[in-house]
C-alpha positions as CSV (number, residue, x, y, z in Angstrom):
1,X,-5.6,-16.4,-13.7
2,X,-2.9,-18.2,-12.1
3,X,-1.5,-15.5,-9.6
4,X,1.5,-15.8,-7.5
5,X,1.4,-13.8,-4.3
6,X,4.9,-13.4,-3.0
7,X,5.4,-12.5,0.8
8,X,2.1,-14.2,1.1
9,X,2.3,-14.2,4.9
10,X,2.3,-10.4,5.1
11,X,-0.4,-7.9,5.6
12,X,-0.3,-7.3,1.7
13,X,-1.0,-11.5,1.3
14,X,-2.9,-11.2,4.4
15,X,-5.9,-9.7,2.1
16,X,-4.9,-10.3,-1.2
17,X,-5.1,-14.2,-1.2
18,X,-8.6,-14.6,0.2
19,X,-9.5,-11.4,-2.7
20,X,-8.4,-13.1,-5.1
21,X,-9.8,-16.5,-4.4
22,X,-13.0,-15.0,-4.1
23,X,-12.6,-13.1,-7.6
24,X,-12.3,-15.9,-9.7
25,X,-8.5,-16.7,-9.4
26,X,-6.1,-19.1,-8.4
27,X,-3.7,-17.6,-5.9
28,X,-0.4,-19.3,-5.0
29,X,1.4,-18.3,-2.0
30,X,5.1,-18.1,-1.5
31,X,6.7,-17.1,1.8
32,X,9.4,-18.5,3.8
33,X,7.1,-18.1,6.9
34,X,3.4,-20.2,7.1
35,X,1.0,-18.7,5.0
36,X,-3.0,-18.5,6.6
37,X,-4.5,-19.9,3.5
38,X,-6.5,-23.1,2.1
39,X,-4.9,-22.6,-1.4
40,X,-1.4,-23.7,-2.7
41,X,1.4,-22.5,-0.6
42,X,4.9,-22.8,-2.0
43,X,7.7,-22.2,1.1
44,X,10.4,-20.6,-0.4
45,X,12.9,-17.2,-0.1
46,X,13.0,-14.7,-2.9
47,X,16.8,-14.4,-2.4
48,X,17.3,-17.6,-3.7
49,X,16.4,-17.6,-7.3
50,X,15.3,-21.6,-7.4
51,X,12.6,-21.2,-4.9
52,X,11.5,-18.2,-7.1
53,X,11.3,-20.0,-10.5
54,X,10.0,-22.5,-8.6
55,X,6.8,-20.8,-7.6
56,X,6.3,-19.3,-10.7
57,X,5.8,-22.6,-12.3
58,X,2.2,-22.2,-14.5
59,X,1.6,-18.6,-12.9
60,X,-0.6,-16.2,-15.6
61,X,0.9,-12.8,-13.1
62,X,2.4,-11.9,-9.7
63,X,1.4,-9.9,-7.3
64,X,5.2,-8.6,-5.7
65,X,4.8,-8.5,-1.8
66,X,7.3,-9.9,0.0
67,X,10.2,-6.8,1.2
68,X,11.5,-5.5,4.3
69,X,9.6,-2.0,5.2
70,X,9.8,1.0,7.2
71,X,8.9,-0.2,10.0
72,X,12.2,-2.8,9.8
73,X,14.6,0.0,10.0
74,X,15.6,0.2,13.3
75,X,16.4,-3.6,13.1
76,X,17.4,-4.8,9.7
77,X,20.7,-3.4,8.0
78,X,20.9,-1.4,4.9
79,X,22.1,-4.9,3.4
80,X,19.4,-6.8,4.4
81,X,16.8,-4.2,2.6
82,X,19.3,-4.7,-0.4
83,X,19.4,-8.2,-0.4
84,X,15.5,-8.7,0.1
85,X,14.0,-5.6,-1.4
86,X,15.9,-5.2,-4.8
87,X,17.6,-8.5,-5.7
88,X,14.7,-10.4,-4.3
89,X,12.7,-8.3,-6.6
90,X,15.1,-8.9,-9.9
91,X,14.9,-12.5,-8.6
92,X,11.0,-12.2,-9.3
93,X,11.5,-10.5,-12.5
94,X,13.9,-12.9,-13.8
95,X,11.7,-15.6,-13.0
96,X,8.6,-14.1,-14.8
97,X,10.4,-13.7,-17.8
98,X,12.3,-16.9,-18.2
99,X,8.6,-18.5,-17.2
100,X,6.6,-15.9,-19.8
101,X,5.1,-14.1,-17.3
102,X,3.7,-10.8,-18.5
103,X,2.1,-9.6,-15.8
104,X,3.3,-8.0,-12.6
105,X,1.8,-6.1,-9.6
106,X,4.1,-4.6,-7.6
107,X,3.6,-3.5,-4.3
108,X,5.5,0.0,-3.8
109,X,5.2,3.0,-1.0
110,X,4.3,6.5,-0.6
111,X,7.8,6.4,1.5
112,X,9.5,6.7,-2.8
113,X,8.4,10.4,-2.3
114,X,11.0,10.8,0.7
115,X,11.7,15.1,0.8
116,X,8.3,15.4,-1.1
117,X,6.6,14.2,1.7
118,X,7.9,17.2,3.8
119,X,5.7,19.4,5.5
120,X,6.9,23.1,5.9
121,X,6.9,25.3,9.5
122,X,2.9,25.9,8.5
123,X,1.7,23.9,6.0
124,X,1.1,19.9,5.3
125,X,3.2,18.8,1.9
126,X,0.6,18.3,-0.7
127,X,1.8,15.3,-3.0
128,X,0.9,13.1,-6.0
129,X,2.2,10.9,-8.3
130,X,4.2,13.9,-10.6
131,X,6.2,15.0,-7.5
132,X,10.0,13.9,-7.7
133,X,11.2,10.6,-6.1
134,X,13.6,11.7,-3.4
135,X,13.9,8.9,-1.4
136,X,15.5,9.7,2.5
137,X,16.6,5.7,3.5
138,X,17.2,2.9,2.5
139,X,14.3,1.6,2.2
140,X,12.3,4.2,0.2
141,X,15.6,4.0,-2.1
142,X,14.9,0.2,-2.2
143,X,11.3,1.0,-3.9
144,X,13.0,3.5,-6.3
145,X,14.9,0.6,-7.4
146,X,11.9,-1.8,-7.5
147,X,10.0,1.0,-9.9
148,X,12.9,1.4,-12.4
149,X,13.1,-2.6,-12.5
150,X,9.4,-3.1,-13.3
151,X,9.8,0.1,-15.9
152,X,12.6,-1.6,-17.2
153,X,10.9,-5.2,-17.6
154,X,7.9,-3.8,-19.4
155,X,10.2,-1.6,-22.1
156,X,12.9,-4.6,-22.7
157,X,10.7,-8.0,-22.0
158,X,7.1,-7.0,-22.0
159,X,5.9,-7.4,-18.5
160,X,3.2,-5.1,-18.1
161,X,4.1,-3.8,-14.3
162,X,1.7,-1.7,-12.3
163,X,3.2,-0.3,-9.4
164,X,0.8,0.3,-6.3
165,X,2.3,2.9,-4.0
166,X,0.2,2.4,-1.0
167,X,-0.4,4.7,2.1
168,X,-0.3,3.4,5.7
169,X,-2.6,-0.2,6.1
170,X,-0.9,-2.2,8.7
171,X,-3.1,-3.1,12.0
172,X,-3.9,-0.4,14.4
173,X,-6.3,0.7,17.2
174,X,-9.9,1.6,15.5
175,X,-9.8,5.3,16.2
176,X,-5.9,5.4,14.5
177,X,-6.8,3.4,12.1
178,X,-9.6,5.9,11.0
179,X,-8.1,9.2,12.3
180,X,-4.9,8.0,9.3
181,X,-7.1,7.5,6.7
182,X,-7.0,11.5,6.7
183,X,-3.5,11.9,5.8
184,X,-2.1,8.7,4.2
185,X,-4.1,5.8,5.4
186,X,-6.2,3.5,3.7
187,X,-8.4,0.6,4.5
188,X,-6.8,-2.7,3.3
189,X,-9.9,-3.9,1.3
190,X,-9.2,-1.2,-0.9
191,X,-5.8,-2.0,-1.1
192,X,-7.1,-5.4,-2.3
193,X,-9.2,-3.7,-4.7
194,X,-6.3,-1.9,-6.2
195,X,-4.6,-4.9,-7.0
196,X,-7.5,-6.8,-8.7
197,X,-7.9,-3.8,-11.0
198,X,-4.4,-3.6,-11.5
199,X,-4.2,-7.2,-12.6
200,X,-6.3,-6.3,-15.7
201,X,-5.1,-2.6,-16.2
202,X,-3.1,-1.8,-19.3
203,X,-0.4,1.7,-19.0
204,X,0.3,2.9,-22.6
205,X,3.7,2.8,-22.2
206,X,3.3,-1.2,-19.9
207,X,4.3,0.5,-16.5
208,X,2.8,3.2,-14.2
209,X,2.7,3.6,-10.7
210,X,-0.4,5.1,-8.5
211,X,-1.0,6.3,-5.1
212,X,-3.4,4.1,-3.4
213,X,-5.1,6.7,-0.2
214,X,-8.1,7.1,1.1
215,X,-9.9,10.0,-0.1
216,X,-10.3,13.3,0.8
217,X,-12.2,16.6,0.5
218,X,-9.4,18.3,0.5
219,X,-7.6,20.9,-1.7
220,X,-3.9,22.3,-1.7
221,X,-5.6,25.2,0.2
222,X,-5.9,23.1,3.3
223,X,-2.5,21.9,4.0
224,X,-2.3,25.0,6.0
225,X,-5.2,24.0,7.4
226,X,-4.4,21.2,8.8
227,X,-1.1,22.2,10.0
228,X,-2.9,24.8,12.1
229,X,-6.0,23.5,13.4
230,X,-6.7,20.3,12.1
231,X,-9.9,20.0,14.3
232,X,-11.6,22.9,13.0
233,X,-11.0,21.5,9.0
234,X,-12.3,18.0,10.1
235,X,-15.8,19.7,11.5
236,X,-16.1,21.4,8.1
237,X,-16.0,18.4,6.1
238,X,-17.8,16.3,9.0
239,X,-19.5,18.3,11.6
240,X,-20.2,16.5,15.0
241,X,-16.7,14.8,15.0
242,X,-15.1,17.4,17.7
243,X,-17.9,16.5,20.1
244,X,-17.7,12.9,19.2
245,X,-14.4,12.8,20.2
246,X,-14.8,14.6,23.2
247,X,-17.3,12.2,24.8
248,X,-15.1,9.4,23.7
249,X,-12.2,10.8,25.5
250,X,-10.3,11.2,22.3
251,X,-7.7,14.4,22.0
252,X,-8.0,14.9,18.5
253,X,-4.7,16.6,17.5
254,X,-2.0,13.5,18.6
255,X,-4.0,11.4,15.9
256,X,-2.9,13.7,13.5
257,X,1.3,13.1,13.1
258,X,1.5,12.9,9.2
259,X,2.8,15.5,7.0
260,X,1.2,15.2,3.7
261,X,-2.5,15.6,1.6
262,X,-2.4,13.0,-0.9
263,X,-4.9,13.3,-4.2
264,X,-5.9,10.4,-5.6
265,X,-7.4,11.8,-8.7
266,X,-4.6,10.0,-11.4
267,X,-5.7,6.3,-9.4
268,X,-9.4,7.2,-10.1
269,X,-8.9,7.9,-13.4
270,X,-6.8,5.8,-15.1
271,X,-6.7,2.9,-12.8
272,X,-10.9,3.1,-12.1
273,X,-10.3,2.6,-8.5
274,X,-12.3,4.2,-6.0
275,X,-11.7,4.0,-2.2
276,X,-15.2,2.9,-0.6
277,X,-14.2,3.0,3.4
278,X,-13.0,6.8,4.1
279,X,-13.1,8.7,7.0
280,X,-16.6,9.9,6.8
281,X,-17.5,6.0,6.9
282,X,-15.3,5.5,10.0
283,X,-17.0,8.7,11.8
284,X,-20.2,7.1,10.8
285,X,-19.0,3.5,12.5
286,X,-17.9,5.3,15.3
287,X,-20.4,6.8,16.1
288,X,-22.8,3.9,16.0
289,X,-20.4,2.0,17.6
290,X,-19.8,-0.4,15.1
291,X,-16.7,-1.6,14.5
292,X,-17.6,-5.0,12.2
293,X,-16.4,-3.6,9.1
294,X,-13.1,-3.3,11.2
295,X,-10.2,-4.9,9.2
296,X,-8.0,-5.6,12.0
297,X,-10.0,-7.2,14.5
298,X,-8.0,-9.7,16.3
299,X,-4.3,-8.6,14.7
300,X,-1.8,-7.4,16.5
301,X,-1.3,-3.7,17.1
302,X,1.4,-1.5,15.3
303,X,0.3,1.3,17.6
304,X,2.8,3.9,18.7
């Protein structure tokens, strides 16, 4: 397939492009930024709706990128997020359709969730895909909006839309890097893999959205768990990691700031998508001191 990439130049593009190149397709990158990529690159703003039907010129689907996120709060105003993240996005849908398009991939956040994603005084919030959106900024609301849109363009113009929610893959220090991918994080290969499999997957009713985490051993039992002594639940699932981390010079607990267990059994069933580098992989890395399957090497650091 012909697919365009929009926000090419992000972290989403960043691994999608060279994914889907290698998968058979035909990517086509928009961004108004330089795109890092031997394929076609269209420069262009998905606020202006020319440079949008532009790009989609020929394109078989779209994989949605491009949006202002979380971490642009603190420096982009609520009518920036409005601007980029839901008109651009109508901008893209608009296109599709007038150019037949029928199939979208839209990238989407675990921050739709908002209050669900609360932990209590003792317990991690344990959350999936039937939890209610509540939605506590602007930008989470932004994805809310995104969702209805794609739900809407599948019911009323037949744009199959599969809407990727996606834990926490920007760049980071190896050991936060892995130490997330027990509450929310998840290596960006696998994101890539989620949107290849979404480009072919069908929902009965043309839209569904799925949580794309690492996984887990864990149950609802042990949010309280990991509220409480998050060091003794990691040495049940992977015994040796306490003492790893203690001749590393690594204080556990401060790695461990997220509030919610995410299952990822609805992605694994009806998407067919299975994680493949989880935390038991990055303990195993570590360990060896190997960090070549690292996917950030070289990239700057969105460390706290």
């Amino acid at each position: 397939m012909r697919v365009l990439v929009t926000g090419a130049a992000g972290n989403l593009g960043r691994v999608v492009l060279p994914a889907l190149a290698a998968a058979g397709h035909e990517p086509v990158a928009l961004d108004r930024r330089p795109v890092d990529t031997p394929g076609e690159v269209v420069e262009g703003d998905i606020r202006r709706p020319d440079d949008v039907r532009r790009a989609m010129e020929g394109a078989d689907a779209v994989v949605h990128g491009a949006a202002l996120h979380g971490v642009h709060l603190r420096g982009h105003s609520p009518d920036e997020f409005w601007q980029i993240n839901v008109t651009g996005t109508f901008n893209v849908f608009e296109a599709a359709r007038d150019a037949g398009v029928r199939r979208m991939v839209l990238s989407s956040t675990m921050g739709v969730y908002g209050r669900s994603l609360r932990r209590s005084a003792d317990a991690f919030a344990w959350t999936a895909e039937d939890d209610p959106l509540l939605p506590g900024d602007v930008y989470g609301l932004s994805k809310v909006l995104c969702e209805e849109m794609g739900a809407y363009y599948a019911r009323a113009h037949g744009i199959v839309t599969v809407a990727l929610r996606f834990g926490m893959y920007v760049p980071e220090s190896f050991v936060r890097y892995g130490f997330r991918l027990l509450y929310g994080g998840v290596d960006d290969r696998d994101v890539a893999d989620a949107v290849l499999r979404s480009l072919t997957h069908e929902p009965p009713d043309g839209f569904d959205a799925f949580d794309i985490m690492s996984e887990v051993p864990f149950t609802r039992d042990d949010t309280r768990g990991m509220a409480a002594d998050p060091v003794a639940l990691i040495e049940r699932h992977w015994p040796g990691t306490a003492a790893l981390a203690e001749e590393r010079g690594v204080d556990i607990p401060p790695l461990i700031w997220g509030e919610t267990l995410w299952p990822i059994d609805k992605a694994k069933r009806e998407l067919g998508w299975q994680p493949r580098r989880n935390f038991g992989e990055f303990v195993d890395a570590w360990r060896a001191g190997d960090e070549s399957h690292y996917p950030f090497a070289g990239l700057p650091q969105w460390g706290l």
